[in-house]
C-alpha positions in Angstrom: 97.4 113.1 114.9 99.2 111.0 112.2 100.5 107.6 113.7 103.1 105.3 111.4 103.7 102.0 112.8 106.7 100.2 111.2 107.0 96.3 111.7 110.4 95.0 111.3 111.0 90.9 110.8 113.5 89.1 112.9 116.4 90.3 110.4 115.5 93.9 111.1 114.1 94.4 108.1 110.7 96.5 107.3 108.2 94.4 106.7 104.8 96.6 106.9 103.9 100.1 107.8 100.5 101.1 108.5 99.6 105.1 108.9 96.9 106.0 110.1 95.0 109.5 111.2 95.2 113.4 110.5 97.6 115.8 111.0 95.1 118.7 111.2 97.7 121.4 111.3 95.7 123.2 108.4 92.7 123.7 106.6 91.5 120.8 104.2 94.1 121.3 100.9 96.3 123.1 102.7 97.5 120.9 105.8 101.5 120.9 104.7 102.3 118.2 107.6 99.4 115.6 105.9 101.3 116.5 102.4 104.1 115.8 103.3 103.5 112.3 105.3 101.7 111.9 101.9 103.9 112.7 99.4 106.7 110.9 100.9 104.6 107.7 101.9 102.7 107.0 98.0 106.4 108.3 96.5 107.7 105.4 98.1 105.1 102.8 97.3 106.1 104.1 93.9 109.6 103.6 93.9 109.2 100.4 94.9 107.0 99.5 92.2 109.0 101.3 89.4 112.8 100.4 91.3 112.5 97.0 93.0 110.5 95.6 90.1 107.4 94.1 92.2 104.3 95.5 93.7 103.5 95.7 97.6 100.4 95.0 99.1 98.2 98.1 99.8 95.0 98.9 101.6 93.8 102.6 101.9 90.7 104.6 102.2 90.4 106.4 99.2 86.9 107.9 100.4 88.3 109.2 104.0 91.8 109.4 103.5 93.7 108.7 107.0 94.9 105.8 106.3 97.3 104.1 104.3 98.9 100.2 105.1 101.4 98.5 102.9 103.2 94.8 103.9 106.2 93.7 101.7 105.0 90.2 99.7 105.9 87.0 100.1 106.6 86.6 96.7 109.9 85.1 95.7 111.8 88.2 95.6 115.5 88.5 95.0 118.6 89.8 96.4 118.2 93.6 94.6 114.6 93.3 95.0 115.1 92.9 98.6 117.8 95.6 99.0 116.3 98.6 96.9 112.6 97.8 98.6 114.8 98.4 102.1 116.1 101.3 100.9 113.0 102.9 100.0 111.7 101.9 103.5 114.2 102.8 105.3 114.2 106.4 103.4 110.8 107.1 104.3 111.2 106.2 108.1 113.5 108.8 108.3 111.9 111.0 106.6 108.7 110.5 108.7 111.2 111.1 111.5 111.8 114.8 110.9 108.6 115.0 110.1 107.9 114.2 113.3 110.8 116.2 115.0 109.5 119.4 113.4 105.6 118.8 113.7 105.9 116.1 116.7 101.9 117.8 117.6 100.9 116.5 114.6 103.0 113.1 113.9 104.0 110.3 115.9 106.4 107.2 114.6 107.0 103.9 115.9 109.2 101.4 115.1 108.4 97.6 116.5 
């Protein structure tokens, strides 16, 4: 099962998301579930990057796959940096959200 854990910062922000896991609803290459938590979770680390102007911090296993964590930096960030990078987030938690209400075998989100 794919778990996504969200962390949220006293302002209700999102600060980090790790996911972590395997959807194994298909055959290596053709698993649509793990495309699509994939897709939708580097497209975001993207956007941020190519909208918001700054780079995230980001561990993965590129060897395994299965897991994926990303924290917002500390760096001195504005306004619009700020508000685009929430947007993005906020995007892809609701889009691992239907995700999970179609394939909820398969996917499991948490918000803390």
């Amino acid at each position: 099962m794919i778990k996504a854990i969200f962390h949220r910062d006293q302002d209700g922000r999102i600060v980090s998301f790790t996911i972590k896991g395997h959807a194994d609803s298909g055959p290596y290459g053709y698993d649509i579930v793990c495309a699509a938590v994939s897709a939708t979770s580097i497209g975001t680390i993207n956007g941020i990057d190519a909208l918001a102007g700054f780079q995230p911090q980001v561990a993965m296993d590129n060897d395994n796959g299965g897991y994926l964590s990303v924290k917002m930096t500390d760096d001195q960030l504005t306004d619009h940096q700020i508000e685009v990078a929430q947007i993005l987030l906020e995007n892809l938690l609701l889009t691992l959200q239907d995700i999970q209400k179609q394939y909820g075998q398969f996917v499991s989100v948490i918000t803390n």
